[in-house]
ZAMARGU-4260 file (C-alpha; in steps of 0.2 Angstrom, whole numbers, plus 5000, padded with zeros to 4 digits):
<rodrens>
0) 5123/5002/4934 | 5137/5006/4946 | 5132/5020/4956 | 5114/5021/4962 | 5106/5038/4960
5) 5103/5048/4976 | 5088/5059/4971 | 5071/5059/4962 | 5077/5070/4947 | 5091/5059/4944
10) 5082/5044/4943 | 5071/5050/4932 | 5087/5055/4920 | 5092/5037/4921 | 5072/5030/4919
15) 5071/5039/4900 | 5088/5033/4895 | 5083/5014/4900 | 5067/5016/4893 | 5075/5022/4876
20) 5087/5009/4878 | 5073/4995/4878 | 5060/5000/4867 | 5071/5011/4855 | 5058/5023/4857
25) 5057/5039/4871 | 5045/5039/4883 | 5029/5048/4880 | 5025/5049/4899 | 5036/5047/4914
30) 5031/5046/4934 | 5042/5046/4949 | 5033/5045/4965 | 5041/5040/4983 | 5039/5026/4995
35) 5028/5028/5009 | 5031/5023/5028 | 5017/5022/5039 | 5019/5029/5057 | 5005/5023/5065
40) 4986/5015/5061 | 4988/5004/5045 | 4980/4991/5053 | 4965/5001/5053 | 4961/5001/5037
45) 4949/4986/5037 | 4937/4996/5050 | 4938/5012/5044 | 4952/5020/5053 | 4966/5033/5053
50) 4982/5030/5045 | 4998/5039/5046 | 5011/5040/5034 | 5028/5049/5027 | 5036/5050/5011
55) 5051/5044/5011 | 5068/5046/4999 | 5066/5029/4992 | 5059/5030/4971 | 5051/5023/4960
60) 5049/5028/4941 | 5038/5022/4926 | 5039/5027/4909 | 5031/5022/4897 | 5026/5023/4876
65) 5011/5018/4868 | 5009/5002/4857 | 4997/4995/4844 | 4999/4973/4847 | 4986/4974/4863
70) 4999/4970/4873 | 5008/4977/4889 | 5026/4974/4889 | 5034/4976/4906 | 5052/4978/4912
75) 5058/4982/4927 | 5076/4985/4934 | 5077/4987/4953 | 5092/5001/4954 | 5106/4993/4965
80) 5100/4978/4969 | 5115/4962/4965 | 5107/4956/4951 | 5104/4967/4940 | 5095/4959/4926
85) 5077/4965/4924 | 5062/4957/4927 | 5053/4953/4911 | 5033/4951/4910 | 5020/4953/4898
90) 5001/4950/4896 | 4986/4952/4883 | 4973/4965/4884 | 4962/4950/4885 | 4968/4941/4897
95) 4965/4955/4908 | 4948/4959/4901 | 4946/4938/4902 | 4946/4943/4922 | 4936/4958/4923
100) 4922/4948/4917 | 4924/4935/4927 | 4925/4946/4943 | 4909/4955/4936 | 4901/4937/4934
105) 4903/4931/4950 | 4898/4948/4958 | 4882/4945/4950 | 4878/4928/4954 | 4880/4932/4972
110) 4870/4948/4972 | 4856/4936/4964 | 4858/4924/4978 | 4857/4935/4991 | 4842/4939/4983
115) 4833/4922/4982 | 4841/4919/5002 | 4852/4904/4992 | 4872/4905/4992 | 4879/4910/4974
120) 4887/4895/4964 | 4903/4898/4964 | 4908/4901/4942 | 4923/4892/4939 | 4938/4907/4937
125) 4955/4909/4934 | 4967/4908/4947 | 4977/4922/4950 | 4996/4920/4949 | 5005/4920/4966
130) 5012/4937/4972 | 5029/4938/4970 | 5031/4933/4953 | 5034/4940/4935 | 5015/4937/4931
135) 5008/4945/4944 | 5017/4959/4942 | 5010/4957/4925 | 4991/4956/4931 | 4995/4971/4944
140) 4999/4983/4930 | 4986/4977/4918 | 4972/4978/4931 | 4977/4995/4934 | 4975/5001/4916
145) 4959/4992/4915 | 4953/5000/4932 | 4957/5018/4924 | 4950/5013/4908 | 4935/5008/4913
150) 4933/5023/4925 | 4935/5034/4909 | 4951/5040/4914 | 4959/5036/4901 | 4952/5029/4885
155) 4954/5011/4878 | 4962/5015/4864 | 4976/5021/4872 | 4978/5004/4882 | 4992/4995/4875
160) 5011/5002/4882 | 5027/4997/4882 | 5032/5000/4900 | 5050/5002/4910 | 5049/5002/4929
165) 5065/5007/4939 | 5065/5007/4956 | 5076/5013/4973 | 5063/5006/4985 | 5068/4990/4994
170) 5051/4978/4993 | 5044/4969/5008 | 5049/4981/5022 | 5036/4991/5023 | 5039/5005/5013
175) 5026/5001/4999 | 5033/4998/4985 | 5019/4990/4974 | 5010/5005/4979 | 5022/5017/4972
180) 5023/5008/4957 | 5004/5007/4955 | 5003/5027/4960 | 5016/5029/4945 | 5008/5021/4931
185) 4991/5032/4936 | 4999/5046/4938 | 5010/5043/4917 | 4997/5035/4910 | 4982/5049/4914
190) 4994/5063/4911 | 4989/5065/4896 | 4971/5064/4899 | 4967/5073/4913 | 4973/5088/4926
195) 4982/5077/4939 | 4988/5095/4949 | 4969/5094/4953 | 4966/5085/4971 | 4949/5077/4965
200) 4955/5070/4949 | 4970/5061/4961 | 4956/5054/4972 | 4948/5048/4957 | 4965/5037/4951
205) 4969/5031/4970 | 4954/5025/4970 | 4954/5017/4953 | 4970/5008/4960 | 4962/5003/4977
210) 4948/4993/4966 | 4960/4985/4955 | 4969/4978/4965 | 4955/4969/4976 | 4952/4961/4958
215) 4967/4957/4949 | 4979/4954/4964 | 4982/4943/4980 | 4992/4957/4987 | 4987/4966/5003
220) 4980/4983/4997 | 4983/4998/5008 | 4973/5013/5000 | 4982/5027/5011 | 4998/5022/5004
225) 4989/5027/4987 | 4985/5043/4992 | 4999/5047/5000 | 5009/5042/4988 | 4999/5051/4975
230) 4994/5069/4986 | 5007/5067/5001 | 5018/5082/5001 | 5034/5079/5008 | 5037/5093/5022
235) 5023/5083/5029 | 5016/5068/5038 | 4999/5064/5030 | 4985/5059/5039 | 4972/5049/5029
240) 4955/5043/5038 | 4945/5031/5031 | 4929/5037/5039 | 4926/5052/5025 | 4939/5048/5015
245) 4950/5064/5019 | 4967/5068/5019 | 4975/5082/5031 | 4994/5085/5036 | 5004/5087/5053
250) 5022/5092/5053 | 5036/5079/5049 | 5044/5068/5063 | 5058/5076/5059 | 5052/5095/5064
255) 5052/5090/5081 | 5072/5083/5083 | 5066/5067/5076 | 5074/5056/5063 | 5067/5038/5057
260) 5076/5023/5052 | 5072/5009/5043 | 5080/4990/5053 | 5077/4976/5042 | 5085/4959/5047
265) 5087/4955/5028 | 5097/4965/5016 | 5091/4982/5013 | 5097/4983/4997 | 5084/4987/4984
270) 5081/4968/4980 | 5064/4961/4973 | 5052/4974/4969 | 5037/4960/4964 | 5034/4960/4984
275) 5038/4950/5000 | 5024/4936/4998 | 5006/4932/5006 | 5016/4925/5021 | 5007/4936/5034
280) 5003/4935/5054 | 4987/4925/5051 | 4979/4931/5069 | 4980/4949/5058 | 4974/4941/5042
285) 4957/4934/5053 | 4954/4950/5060 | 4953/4957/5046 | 4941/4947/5038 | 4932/4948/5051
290) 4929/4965/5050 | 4924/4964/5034 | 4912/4952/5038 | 4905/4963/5053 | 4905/4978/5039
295) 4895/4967/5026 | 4881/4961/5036 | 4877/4980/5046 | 4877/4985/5028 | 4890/5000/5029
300) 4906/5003/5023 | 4917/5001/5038 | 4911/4996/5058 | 4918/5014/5062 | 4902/5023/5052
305) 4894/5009/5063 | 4887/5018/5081 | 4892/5007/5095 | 4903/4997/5084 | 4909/4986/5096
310) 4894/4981/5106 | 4883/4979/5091 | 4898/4968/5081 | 4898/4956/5097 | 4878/4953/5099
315) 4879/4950/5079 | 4894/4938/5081 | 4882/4929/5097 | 4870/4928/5083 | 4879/4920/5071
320) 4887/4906/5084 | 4869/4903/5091 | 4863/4901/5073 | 4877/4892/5064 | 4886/4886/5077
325) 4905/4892/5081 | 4916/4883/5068 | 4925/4894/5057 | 4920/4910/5066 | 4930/4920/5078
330) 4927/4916/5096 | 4918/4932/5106 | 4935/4934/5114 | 4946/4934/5099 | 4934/4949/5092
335) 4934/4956/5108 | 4952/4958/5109 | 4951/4964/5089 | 4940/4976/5089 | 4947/4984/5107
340) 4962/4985/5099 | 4955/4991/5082 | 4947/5005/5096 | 4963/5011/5104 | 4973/5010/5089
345) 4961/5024/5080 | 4962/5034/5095 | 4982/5034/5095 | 4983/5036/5078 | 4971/5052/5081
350) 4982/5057/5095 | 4998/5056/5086 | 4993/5067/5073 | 4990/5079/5086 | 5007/5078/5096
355) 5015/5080/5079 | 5005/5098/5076 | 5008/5103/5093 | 5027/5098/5092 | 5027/5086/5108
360) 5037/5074/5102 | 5037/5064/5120 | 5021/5060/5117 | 5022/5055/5100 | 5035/5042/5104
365) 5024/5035/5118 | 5011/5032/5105 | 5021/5024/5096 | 5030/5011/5109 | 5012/5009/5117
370) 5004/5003/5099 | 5020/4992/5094 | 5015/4983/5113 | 4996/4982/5107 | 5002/4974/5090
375) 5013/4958/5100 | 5000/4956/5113 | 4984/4957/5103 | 4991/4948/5086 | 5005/4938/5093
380) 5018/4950/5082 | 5038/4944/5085 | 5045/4959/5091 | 5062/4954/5093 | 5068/4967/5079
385) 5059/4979/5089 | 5067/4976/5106 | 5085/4977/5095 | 5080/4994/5090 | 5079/5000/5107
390) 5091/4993/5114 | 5103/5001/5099 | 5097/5019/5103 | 5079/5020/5096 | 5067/5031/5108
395) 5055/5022/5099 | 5052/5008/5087 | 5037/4997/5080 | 5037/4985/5065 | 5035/4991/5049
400) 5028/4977/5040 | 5017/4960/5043 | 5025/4949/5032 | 5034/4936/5042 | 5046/4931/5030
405) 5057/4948/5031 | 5052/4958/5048 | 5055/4977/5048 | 5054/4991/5062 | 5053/5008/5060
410) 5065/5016/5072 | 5061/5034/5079 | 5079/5041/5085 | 5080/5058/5093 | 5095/5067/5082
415) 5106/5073/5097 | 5105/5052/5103 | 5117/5038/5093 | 5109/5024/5084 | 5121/5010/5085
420) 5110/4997/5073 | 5114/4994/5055 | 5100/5003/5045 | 5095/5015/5034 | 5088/5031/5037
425) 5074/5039/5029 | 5075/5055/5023 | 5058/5066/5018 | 5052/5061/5001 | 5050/5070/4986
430) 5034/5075/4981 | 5026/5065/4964 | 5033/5071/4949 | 5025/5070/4930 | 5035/5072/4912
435) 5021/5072/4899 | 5031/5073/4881 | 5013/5077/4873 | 5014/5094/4883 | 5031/5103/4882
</rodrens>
């Protein structure tokens, strides 16, 4: 394909025709949805935090047509990228039921363990395939229809597709690809099924995809880039907080005489869509399962629905060291530093949503350089990239991603300033389209 389209609408022209190409059949459904950038507070989600995020002018469209061998054939082309060959996978509606049950089985030995105060024997499961590759990709987008299915989203009967995937949105940089694509397919697949212009019934399928995820994938999951992706309006910034589970707006950077950038120090060309890798900043990687730790044994949700949080978290972590000694548990002043940053980074998350609202855009790009400084000193982040960005014009800058293996920074650049570095720059997002052929 020699030109890469420039909008959402035609994207989607070029999705149907490679779909009919493929399959020799039109799509029944078709879904374009944006990528997402997150501004501030995706860290956060782990304790129950506040996330920010934009749609960005990056796509992602999947179509698809419904088939009768209880199978899921899967092709996707990455629009632009240098190789432009597809990406061929497939997998059996057993092999994905063939893990549901599996995840169910272990979940129910533990639950009797805890029970009888024994640890669970571990049930011998299969391995899940590493992410990045043509099978996990495969387990992603089965595990996503068996999440719906079993939600009674959309019926079983209705789970075997032939499914085309074309994409604009570069992978591993921090504009969520994998989430886009997984917003996609629930938003084509349940088209049919249910209202999807109703906000509860969007809640319903972002969770579905959150759940899937943590079962058929080694991926990170992020579930504000679900709902953004799938009720983010594009005028907007949306401001999702894990603490209830809401979704409000503030204005766009780009209403206050601010435009973002995205600084990659690999290609930004579209590229590999399957996802960067699990090659992330450990210190971030034990924080987090920390937390969920902390979470688990309070018996809440998140430490932030937790009242003195962080007091409480470090007597329980006391505990556990006077108990069980200190080996493979976080030190008292590695939590300390966690959970002071987890603090802070709630409250400038909070805050930035309200400099946008009230158009003081100084203070937002404070927020901003004071969280990037937060991420390199509490999690030992490289912010080389970042110190590039400012140097090059950015007012502000932070890193857009914690895979280590292709850094990214977000680059806040007022419009009336030049910004030297070689990047792309994001303009506002589309919102999430739907073509139904069942309901023309």
């Amino acid at each position: 394909m020699a030109q890469r389209p420039t909008g959402s609408a035609e994207l989607r022209d070029l999705a149907a025709g490679y779909h009919e190409s493929l399959y020799g059949c039109e799509a029944t459904a078709l879904a374009c949805v944006p990528g997402t950038a997150a501004l501030l507070g995706e860290y956060t989600d782990a304790c129950g935090g506040v996330v920010l995020l934009t749609l960005v002018g990056r796509y992602v469209v999947v179509s698809l047509s419904p088939r009768k061998d209880q199978t899921l054939s899967i092709r996707l082309l990455q629009e632009g990228a240098a190789d432009a060959s597809p990406i061929t996978a497939s997998i059996s509606l057993k092999e994905v039921d063939d893990v549901a049950t599996q995840h169910n089985e272990q979940r129910a030995q533990e639950s009797r363990g805890r029970r009888r105060g024994t640890p669970a024997k571990q049930a011998p499961h299969k391995e899940l395939p590493q992410p990045g590759t043509p099978q996990a990709l495969a387990y992603r987008v089965g595990g996503v229809l068996h999440s719906l299915a079993a939600r009674q989203l959309i019926p079983r009967s209705h789970y075997g597709f032939s499914i085309s995937i074309v994409s604009t949105i570069p992978s591993g940089v921090g504009l969520g690809a994998l989430h886009s694509l997984d917003a996609a397919l629930g938003l084509a697949v349940c088209s049919e099924h249910i209202d999807i212009s109703e906000a509860p019934n969007l809640a319903k399928i972002s969770e579905a995809l959150d759940h899937a995820l943590g079962i058929f994938t080694q991926d990170a999951v992020m579930p504000a880039r679900h709902t953004a992706a799938l009720r983010g309006k594009g005028k907007f910034t949306a401001v999702v907080d894990y603490a209830d589970g809401s979704l409000t707006q503030a204005p766009h950077p780009s209403t206050t005489g601010l435009d973002l950038y995205l600084r990659s120090s690999t290609s930004l060309t579209p590229g590999d869509t399957l996802g960067a890798g699990p090659s992330c900043y450990p210190e971030l990687l034990r924080a987090r399962s920390f937390f969920a730790q902390a979470a688990a044994a309070f018996g809440t949700e998140s430490l932030r629905l937790l009242p003195d949080a962080h007091s409480r978290t470090l007597d329980w972590l006391r505990a556990v060291h006077s108990v069980q000694g200190a080996e493979n548990v976080p030190s008292i002043v590695d939590a300390d530093t966690w959970l002071s940053w987890w603090d802070l980074e709630t409250q400038r998350a909070q805050q930035l949503a309200g400099a946008l609202r009230s158009r003081r855009h100084e203070d937002a790009l404070s927020l901003v350089n004071d969280s990037q400084a937060q991420l390199a000193l509490s999690y030992a982040f490289d912010d080389s990239l970042v110190r590039e960005c400012l140097k090059q014009g950015a007012a502000s800058a932070r890193l857009s991603t914690l895979y280590k293996n292709t850094p990214a920074a977000l680059a806040w650049v007022r419009r009336e300033d030049d910004f030297s570095a070689e990047a792309i720059k994001l303009g506002r997002g589309e919102d999430a389209t739907v073509h139904n052929a069942n309901q023309n």
